[in-house]
C-alpha positions in Angstrom: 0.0 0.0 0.0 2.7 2.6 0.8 2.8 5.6 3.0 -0.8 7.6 2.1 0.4 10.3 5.1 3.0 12.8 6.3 2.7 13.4 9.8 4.9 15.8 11.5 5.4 16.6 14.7 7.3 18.7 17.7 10.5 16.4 17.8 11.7 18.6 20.6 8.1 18.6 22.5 8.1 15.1 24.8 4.8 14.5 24.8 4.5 14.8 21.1 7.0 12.6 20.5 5.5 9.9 22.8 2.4 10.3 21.3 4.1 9.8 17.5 6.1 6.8 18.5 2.5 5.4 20.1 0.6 6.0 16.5 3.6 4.6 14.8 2.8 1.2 16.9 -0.5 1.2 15.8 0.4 1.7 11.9 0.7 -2.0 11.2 0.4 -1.3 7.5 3.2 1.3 6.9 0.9 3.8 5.5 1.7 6.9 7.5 5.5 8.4 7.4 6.1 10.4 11.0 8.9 12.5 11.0 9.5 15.6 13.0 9.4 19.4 12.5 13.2 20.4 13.5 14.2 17.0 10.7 16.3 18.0 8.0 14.2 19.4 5.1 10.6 19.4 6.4 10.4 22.8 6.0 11.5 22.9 2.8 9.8 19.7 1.2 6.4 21.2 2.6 7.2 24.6 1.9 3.4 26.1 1.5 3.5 25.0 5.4 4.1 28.3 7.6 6.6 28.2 9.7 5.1 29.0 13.1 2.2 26.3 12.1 4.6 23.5 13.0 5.1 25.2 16.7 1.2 25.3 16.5 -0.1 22.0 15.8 0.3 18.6 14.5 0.7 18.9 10.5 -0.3 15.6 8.1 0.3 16.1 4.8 -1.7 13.4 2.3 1.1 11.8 0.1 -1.2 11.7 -3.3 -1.8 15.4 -3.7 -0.6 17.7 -0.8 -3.6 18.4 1.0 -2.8 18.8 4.4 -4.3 19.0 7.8 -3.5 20.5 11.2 -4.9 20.1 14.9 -8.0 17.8 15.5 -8.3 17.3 11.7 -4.6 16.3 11.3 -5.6 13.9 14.2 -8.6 12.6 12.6 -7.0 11.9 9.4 -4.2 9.7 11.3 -7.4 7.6 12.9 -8.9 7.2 9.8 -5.7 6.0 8.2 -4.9 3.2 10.9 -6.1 -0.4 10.6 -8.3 0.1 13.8 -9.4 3.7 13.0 -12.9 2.7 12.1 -13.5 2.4 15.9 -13.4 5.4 16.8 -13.4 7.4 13.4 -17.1 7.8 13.4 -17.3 9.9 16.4 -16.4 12.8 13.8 -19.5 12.9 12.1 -21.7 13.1 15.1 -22.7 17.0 15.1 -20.2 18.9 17.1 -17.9 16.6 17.1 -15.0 18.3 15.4 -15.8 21.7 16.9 -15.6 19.8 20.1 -12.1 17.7 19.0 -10.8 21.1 17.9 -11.1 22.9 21.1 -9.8 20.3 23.1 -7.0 19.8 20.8 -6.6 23.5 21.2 -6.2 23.2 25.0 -3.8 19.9 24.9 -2.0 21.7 22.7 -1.3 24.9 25.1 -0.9 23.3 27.9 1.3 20.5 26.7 4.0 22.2 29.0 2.1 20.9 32.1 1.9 17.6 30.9 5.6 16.5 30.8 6.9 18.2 27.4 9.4 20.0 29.3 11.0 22.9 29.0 10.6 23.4 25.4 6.8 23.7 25.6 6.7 26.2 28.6 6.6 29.0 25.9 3.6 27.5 24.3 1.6 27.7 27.8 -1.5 30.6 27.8 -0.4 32.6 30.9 -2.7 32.9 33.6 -5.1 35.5 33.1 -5.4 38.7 35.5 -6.4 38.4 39.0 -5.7 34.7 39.1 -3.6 32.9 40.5 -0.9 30.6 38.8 -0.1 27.6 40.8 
């Protein structure tokens, strides 16, 4: 079959890497290449890619024709591409579904510093907003 998918990642963020090496596990059929952001020519091989976007969110690129994903629809496109996707693909169409996977990819994504990244991620992290208290 051949890698169908791109996806790249925050090589330097821990908990993204963790989660590629997981998904590259589960890709029994060699259909998804996972590389990360900082690897030599990324950039350049998906140069219509802005920069700043790989800091942002999880990019997959579809091998056939470029189109490409980011966020909760990069992740969705990963699901659907795994042997076991169908499980939990669905989900997507119920109505608010993606609005809801969006937003909570949204919040993983800022706050990926508090959940082991390291110190990479800190700058990623929404500071705390006035009057309250960051513990």
């Amino acid at each position: 079959m051949g890698t169908q998918l791109t996806v790249i990642y925050d090589g330097h963020c821990g908990v993204c890497t963790r989660l590629a090496e997981r998904v590259a596990k589960l890709d029994t059929h060699s259909v998804l290449e996972i590389v990360p952001s900082q690897s030599a020519g990324v950039r350049a091989r998906f140069s219509w890619i802005p920069a700043n976007a790989y800091d942002e969110s999880l990019q997959v690129v579809r091998a056939s024709d470029g189109w490409t994903w980011a966020g909760a629809a990069a992740v969705e496109e990963i699901i659907r591409a795994l042997r076991a996707g169908w499980v939990v693909s669905w989900l997507f169409r119920l109505p608010f579904a993606r609005q809801v996977a969006q937003r909570g990819y949204r919040w993983f994504a800022d706050h990926r510093g508090e959940s082991g990244c390291g110190d990479h991620c800190q700058i990623h992290a929404i500071p705390p907003a006035a009057g309250t208290k960051n513990s």
